[in-house]
N, C-alpha and C positions, 0 to 999 in steps of 0.2 A: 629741364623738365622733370617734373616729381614722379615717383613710379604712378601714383594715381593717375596723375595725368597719359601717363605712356601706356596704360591698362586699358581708361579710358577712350585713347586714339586707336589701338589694336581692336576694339570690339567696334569701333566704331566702321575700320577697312571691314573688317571680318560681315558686317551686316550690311553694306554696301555689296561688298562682294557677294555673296548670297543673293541679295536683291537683285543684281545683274547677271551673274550667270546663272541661277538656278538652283544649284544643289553643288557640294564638292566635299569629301575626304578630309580627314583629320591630317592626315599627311598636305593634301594640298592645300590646306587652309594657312598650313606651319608655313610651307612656302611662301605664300601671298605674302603672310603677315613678316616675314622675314624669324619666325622664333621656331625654338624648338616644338619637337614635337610636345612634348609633356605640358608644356604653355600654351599652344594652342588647345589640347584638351582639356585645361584647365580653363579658358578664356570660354570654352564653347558651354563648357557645365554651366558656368556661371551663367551663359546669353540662354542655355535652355531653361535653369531656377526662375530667371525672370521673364519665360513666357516669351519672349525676339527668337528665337529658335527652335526648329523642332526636329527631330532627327527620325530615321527608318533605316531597317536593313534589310533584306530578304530573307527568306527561309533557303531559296534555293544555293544561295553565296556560302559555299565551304569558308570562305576566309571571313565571314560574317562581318563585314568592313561596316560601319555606320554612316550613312548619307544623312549629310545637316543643310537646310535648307530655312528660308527666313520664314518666320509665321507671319503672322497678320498682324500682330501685333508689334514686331519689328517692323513691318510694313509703313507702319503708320506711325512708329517714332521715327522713322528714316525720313520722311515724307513731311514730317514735322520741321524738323530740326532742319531740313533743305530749306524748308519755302520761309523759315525765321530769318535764312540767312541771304534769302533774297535769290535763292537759285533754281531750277526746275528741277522736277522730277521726273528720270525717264521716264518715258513711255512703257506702260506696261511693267514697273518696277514690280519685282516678286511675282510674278502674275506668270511668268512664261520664262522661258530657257532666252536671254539676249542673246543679239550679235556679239561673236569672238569681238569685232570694233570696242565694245567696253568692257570687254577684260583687257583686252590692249590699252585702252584709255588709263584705267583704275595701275594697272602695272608700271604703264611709262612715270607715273605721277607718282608710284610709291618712290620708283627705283629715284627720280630725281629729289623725293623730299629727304630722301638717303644720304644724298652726298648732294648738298645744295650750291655749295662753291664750284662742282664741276659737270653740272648736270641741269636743263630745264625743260620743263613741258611747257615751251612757250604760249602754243596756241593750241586749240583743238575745235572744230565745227562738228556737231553731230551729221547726221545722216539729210535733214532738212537744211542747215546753212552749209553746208556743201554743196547743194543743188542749187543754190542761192548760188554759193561765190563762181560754179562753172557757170552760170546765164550770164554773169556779170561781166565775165572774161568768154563769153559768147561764143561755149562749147555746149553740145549738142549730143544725148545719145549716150552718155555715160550714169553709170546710178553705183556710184562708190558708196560706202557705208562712213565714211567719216576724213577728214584731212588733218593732219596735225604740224607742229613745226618743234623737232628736237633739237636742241644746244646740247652740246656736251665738247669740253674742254677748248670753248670759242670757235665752236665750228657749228654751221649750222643746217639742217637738214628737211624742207621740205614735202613729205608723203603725201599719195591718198592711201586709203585703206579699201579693201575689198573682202567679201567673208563666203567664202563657198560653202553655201549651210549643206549638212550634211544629211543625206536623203535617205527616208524612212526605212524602217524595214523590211516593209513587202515593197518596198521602190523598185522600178526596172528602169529607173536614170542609170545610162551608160557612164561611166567612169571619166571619159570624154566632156562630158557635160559639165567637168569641170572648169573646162577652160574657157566656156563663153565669154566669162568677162572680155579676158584675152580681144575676142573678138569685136566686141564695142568699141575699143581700141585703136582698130585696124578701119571699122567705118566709121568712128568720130568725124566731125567737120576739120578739128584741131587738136593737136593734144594738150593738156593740158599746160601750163607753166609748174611743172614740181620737179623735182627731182628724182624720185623710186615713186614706183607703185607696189605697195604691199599686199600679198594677197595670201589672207591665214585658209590654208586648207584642211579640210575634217579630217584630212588623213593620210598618209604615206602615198597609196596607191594615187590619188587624184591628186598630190601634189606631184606626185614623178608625171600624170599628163600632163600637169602646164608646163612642168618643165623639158619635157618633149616637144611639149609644142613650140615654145619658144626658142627653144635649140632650131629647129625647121622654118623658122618664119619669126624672127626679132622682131622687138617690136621698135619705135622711137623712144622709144623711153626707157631707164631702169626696170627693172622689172624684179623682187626679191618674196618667195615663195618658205610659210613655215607651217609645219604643223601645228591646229589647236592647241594640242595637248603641248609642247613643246616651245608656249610661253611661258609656261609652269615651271623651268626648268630653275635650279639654281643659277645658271647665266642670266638668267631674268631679258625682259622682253628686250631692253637694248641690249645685249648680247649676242655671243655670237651665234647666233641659230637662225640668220636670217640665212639663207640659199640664192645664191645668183649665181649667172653665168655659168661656168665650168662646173659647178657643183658645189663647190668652196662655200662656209658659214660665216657671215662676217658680223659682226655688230653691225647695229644699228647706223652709227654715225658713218660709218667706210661704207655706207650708200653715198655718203654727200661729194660729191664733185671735189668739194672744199680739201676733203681729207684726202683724194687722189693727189692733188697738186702740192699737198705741203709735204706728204710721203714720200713723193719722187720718185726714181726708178728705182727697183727692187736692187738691194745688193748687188743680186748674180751681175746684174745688167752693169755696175760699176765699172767704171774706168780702171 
């Protein structure tokens, strides 16, 4: 791939990204795109000169950080360039702050076009063919935000996705209210055929209730809980930031059943 071309691919994650989540940091832009900082803020100059990008900071913000966010005019190359290529365009692209579900999507898909030989975003349904493929398989009562299927190193791992949006400012949602999903769960007809249920939560405090909660009442299923912000992370989303059980951060793939059984018993437990 010629630098053009690899210029070209990074503005093009960078304005996707923006389209789907909203707004994001020079710093967390660098991340996404996988580059330094100094190249992402070169990548963003260059998307604000052409008018796909617009940036703001606050007056009140002592560290005077710059939020870059897509214009309208990215809008509607992104939105182009999709529908040439025969594919849809979220719902509400640029338009509103997305589901964590596609920053999660957009992530799994960098991390695997990163290392292609050991790594794949097999499949992915958005929020509507996921309510499609539960009726099909004639489950009742559940509203996931997305399902996907991860490969990585021939193993292979089945999720849904769940996103506990995070409640306004003047909100008086108890903290608790995080764990509804949970809930759906436990009155389903059936659970579903997957293996983990992923649930990104807005944040420390309301990830430690699910995980309360499910310490006190298991559910049938995997169950693995991350903070928003902490798909961001240099471990990247298949990483290990995923929280299950005792506490413990696994990657992504040591949800899968798969990789319990070819692991085996830990050391200690050795003969």
């Amino acid at each position: 791939m010629s630098p053009s071309q690899r210029t070209a691919q990074r503005h093009w994650r960078l304005l996707m990204f923006l389209g789907l989540q909203g707004s994001a940091t020079t710093e967390e832009l660098a991340q996404v795109v996988g580059v330094r900082r100094l190249t992402a803020h070169r990548d963003l100059t260059l998307l604000q000169g052409s008018g796909l990008v617009r940036r703001s900071r606050s007056d009140q913000d002592r560290t005077h950080t710059w939020f870059y966010r897509i214009a309208d005019a990215g809008i509607a190359h992104v939105s182009e360039q999709l529908r040439d290529g025969g594919h849809a365009v979220p719902l509400h692209f640029g338009r509103r702050h997305n589901s964590a579900a596609w920053l999660l999507f957009m992530l799994l898909v960098y991390e695997a076009g990163a290392d292609p030989s050991r790594r794949r975003l097999y499949r992915w349904l958005n929020t509507l063919d996921t309510a499609v493929w539960l009726r099909q398989h004639h489950i009742a009562g559940l509203r996931p935000d997305g399902l996907g299927v991860w490969i990585e190193d021939g193993l292979t791992l089945r999720f849904l996705v769940h996103c506990d949006d995070p409640p306004s400012a003047n909100s008086l949602e108890p903290v608790l209210a995080a764990t509804k999903v949970l809930h759906a769960y436990r009155e389903a007809s059936r659970l579903p055929p997957v293996e983990a249920v992923l649930v990104i939560a807005a944040d420390a405090e309301r990830e430690q209730a699910i995980v309360d909660d499910l310490t006190t009442r298991p559910l049938g299923v995997a169950v693995a809980t991350v903070q928003q912000q902490q798909l961001l992370t240099e471990q990247g989303a298949s990483g290990a930031i995923w929280r299950y059980g005792d506490g413990d951060r696994r990657r992504l793939i040591e949800l899968s059943s798969s990789y319990t059984t070819r692991s085996g018993p830990e050391s200690g437990d050795a003969a």
